[in-house]
C-alpha positions as CSV (number, residue, x, y, z in Angstrom):
1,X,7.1,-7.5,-8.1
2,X,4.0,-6.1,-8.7
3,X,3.9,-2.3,-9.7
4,X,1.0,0.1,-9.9
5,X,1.0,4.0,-11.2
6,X,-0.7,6.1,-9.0
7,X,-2.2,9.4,-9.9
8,X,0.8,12.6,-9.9
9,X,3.3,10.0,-10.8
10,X,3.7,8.2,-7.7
11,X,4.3,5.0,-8.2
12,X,3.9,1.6,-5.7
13,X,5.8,-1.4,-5.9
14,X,5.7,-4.9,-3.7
15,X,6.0,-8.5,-3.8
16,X,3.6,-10.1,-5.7
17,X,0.3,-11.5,-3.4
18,X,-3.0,-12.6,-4.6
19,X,-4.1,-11.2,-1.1
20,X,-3.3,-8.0,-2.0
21,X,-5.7,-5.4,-3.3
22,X,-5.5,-1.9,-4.3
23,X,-7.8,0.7,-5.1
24,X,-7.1,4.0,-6.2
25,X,-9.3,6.9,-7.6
26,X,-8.9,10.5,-8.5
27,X,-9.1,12.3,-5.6
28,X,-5.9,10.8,-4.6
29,X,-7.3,8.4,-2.2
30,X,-5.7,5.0,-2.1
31,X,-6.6,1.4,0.0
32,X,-4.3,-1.4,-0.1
33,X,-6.0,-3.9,1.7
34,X,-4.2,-7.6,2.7
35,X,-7.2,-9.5,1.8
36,X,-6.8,-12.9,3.7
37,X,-8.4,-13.4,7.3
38,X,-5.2,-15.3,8.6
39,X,-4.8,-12.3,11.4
40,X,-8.2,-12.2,12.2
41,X,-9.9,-9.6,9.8
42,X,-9.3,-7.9,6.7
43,X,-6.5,-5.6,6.9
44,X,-6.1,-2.0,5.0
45,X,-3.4,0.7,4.4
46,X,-5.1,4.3,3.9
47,X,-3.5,6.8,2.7
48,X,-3.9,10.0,0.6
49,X,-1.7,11.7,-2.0
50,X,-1.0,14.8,-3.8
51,X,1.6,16.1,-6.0
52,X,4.5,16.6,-3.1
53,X,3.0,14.8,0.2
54,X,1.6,11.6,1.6
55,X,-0.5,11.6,4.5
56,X,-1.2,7.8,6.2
57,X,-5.1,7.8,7.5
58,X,-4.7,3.9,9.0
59,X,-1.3,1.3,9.0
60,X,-2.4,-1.6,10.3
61,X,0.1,-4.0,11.8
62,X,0.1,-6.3,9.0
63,X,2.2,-4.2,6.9
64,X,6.0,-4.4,7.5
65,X,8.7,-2.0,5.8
66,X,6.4,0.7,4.6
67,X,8.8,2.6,2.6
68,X,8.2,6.4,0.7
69,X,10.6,7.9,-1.5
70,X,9.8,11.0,-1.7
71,X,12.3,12.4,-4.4
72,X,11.6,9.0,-6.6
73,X,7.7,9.4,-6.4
74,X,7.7,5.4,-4.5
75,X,6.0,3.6,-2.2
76,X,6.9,0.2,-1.3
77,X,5.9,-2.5,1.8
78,X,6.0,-6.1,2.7
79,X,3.1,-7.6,4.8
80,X,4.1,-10.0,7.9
81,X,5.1,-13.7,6.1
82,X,2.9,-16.4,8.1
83,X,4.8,-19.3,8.3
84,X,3.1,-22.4,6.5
């Protein structure tokens, strides 16, 4: 499992994937993008975050189980398994 701190102590958690990419910066802003073209384009998760809310700007169909814990500060997903 790969785990990254977030600003106001939210933290995100999922399976470890090369294709995955996130990018975070102060203003609370965060892009989790599933880097591989295998559905057709580059997909990305936008969201925003403050202290007490989260606020999804784009959830693309790639990601599965999208899961926030609000009380625990924790955000966790899967992306769709392509079978190989």
């Amino acid at each position: 499992m790969t785990e990254v701190n977030l600003i106001h102590g939210w933290v995100l958690t999922y399976q470890d994937n090369a294709d995955i990419v996130v990018a975070v910066n102060q203003a609370g802003n965060v892009a989790i993008t599933y880097a591989t073209k295998a559905f057709g384009e580059v997909q990305t998760l936008l969201f925003t975050i403050t202290e007490d809310k989260i606020a999804i700007l784009n959830l693309p169909f790639v990601f599965e189980n999208l899961t926030i814990l609000a009380d625990k500060k924790e955000i966790t997903f899967d992306v769709i398994s392509i079978p190989g």
